[in-house]
N, C-alpha and C positions, 0 to 999 in steps of 0.2 A: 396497409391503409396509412397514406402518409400522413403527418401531424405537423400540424403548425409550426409559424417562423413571424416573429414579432422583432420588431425593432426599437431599443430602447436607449436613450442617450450615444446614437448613433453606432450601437452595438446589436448585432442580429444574434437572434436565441432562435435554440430549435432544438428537437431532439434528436438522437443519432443512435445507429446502433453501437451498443459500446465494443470497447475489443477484450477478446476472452482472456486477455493477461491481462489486461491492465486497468489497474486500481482508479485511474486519476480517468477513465472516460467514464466508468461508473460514478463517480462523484460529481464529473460535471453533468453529466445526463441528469440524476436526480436533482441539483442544483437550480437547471434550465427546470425541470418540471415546476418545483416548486414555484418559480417568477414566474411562468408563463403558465398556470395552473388554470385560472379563468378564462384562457383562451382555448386551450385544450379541451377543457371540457364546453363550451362555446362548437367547438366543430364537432366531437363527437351529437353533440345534439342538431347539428344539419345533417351530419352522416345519417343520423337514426332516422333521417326523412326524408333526407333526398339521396340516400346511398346510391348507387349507380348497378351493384347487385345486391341481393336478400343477404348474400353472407356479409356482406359492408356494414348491412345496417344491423343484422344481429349482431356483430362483435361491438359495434359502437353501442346499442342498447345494453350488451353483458356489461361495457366497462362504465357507463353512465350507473348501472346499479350500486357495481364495488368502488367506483373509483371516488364519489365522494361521500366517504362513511367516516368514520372517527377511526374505526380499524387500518383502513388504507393508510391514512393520513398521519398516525400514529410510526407506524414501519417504516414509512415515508420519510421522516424527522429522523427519525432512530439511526435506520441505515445510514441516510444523512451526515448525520452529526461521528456515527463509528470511521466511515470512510473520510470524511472531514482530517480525522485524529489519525489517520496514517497518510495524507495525502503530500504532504510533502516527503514524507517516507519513498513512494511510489515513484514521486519524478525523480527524484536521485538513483533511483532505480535503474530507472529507462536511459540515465543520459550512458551517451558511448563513449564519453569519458568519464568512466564509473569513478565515484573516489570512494573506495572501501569505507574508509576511515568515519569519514561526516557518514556512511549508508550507518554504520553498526551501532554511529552518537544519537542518531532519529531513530534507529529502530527501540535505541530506549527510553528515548523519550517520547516513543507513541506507546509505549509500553507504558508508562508511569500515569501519561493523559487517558490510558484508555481508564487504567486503573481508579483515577483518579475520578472520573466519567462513574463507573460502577458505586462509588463511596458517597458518593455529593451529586452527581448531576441527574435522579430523577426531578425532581421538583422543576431544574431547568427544562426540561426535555415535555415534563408535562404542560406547561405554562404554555412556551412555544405552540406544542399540538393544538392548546384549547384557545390560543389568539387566534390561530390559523382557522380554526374551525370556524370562530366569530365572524373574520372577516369573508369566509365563504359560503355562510347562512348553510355551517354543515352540523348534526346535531351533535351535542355531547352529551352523551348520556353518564350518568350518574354513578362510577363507578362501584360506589358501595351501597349501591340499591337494583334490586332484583328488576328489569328491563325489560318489557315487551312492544315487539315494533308494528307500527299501524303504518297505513298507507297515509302520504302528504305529497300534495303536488308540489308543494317547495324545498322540500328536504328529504334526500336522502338517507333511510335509517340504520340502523344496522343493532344486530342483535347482541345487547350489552355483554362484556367480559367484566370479571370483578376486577376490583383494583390490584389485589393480589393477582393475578394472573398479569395484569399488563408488567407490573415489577418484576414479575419471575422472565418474561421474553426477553426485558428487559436487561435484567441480570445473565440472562442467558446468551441474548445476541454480544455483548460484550464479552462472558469467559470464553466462548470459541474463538473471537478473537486473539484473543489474549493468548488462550491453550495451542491455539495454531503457530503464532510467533513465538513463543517460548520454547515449542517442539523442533521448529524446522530451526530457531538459532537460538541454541543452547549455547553455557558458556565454552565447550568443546567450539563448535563451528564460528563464535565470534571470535575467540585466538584464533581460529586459522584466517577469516576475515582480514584482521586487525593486523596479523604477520604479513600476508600479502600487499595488503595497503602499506606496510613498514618497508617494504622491499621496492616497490614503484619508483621508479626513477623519473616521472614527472618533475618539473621545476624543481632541479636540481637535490633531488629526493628530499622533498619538504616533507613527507611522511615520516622520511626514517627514525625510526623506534629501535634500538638494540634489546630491550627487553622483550617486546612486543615479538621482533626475529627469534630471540630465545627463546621463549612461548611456542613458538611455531614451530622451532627445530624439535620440542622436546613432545610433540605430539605424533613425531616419528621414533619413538624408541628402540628400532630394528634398526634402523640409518644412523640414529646418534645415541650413544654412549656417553657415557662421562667424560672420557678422555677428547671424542670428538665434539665433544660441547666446549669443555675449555678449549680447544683449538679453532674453534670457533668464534667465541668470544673473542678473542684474539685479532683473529680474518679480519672482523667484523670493523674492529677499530682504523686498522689502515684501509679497508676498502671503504667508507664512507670518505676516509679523508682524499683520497683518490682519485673517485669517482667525483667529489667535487672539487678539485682541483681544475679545472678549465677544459682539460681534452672535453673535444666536440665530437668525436663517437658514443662519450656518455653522456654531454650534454642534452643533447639533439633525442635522446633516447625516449620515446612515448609512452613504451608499456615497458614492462616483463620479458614479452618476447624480443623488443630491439634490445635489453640491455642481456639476454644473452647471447644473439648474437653477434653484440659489439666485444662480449669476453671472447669469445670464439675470433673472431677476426684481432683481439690486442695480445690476443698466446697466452688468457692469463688465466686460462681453466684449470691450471694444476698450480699457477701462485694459489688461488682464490677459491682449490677442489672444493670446502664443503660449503660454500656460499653458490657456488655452481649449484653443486647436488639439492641443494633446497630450494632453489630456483629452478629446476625441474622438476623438482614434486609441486609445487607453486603452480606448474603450466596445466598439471594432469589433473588438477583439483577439481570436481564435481559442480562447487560452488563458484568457478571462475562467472566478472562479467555479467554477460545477459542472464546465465544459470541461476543467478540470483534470484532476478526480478521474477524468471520465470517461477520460482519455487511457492511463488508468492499465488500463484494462479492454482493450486489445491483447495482455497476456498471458494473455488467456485458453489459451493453449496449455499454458503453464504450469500453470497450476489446473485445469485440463481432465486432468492426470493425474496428479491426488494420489488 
């Protein structure tokens, strides 16, 4: 059942199916809802009457009962404002010129907002819900008063939750959040992040981190020893200076993968053996790239009930 396309400041809204990895069409999907919420519900009430089959008009009458209640509209904000607070997280994500480094600096600082969100932002979050309800003649019922719903031909009612319950969803839909990023990039997986990003020979390796590379070597303890970490250390120093030195085999290099096969073609995998060997554990890494973004698509449970 198709839904509405409004034009606003010579911008078209509408809604779309979101895509199952990604964070930032969920955010705009609910975004568009919210601005174009009067008109959505506006068609589902021509659906309810002039549907074209019975199954048309019963799902536009199911979503007319749930869709303007204080309930909906409350989850609505929440998810909202949750995706809101990793959304630039999300498109640094997806681009194909990943830059580890800025992924690993947002994903703590959607960590800190979200947190920050769970400490201070009920009071915001309720206000927002109970303007929105004003301006949609939706009911708000009284959270800390016992609630029974009657029939009204103007308002959509819905069967009161206490107050404490909406705090608790609340607090709740935030720690999964929270518990899901803290699980999948622990401080183990942001060093390996953080190393890889140090390693990129992008513009003239503006990443590069020698401690950041340390970090990364010493999460191989079967590859690197003591003795090959100080020999490393070492590598380390003449092959940045090196590598930026002017030769256009390293310049020119995109990723990871051109700048070893630029060592491969300059003969210098055995000057450069343990900066090689770590740049091929770097290639086989689980969390290369798209791997990332995708990792991020396990909350589908999440998003599966906005």
């Amino acid at each position: 059942m198709a839904l509405v396309l409004r034009k606003e400041l010579h911008q078209e809204r509408g809604l779309q199916r979101p895509g199952d990895t990604h964070w930032g069409s969920h955010f705009k999907t609910l975004d568009n809802f919210l601005v174009i919420f009067s008109s959505i519900f506006h068609v589902l009430e021509v659906i309810e009457i002039e549907g074209s089959t019975s199954s048309d008009r019963n799902q536009a009458e199911y979503l007319l009962k749930n869709v303007k209640t204080f309930k909906f509209v409350f989850m609505l904000h929440l998810m909202l404002k949750v995706l809101a607070m990793s959304n630039e997280l999300s498109k640094i994500l997806q681009k194909k010129d990943q830059d580890i480094v800025n992924a690993v600096e947002f994903l703590n600082i959607s960590k800190k907002i979200l947190q920050n969100m769970r400490e201070n932002g009920w009071e915001s979050l309720l206000n927002d819900v109970s303007s929105f309800c004003d301006s949609h003649d939706i009911l708000i019922p009284k959270l800390d008063e016992p609630y029974f719903p009657r029939k009204s031909k103007r308002k959509c009612l819905d069967v009161c939750y206490s107050y404490h319950l909406h705090v608790e969803i609340f607090c709740a839909v935030i720690d999964v959040q929270l518990q899901e990023l803290n699980e999948r990039y622990d401080v183990v997986s942001s060093d390996l992040l953080l190393g890889m990003g140090s390693l990129n020979p992008v513009n003239s390796f503006s990443n590069f981190d020698k401690g950041r590379i340390m970090t990364l070597a010493k999460c191989y303890p079967s590859e690197f020893d003591d003795r090959k970490l100080r020999d490393l250390n070492y590598q380390l120093d003449n092959f940045i200076i090196h590598m930026r030195g002017g030769n256009s085999k390293f310049s020119n290099s995109q990723g990871i993968r051109d700048l070893v096969k630029a060592l491969v073609e300059a003969n210098l995998v055995e000057t450069y053996s343990l900066i090689y060997l770590l740049l091929k554990l770097t290639l086989i890494l689980q969390v290369a790239t798209t791997t990332v973004e995708r990792a991020f698509s396990s909350m589908k449970h999440i998003k599966n009930k906005v």
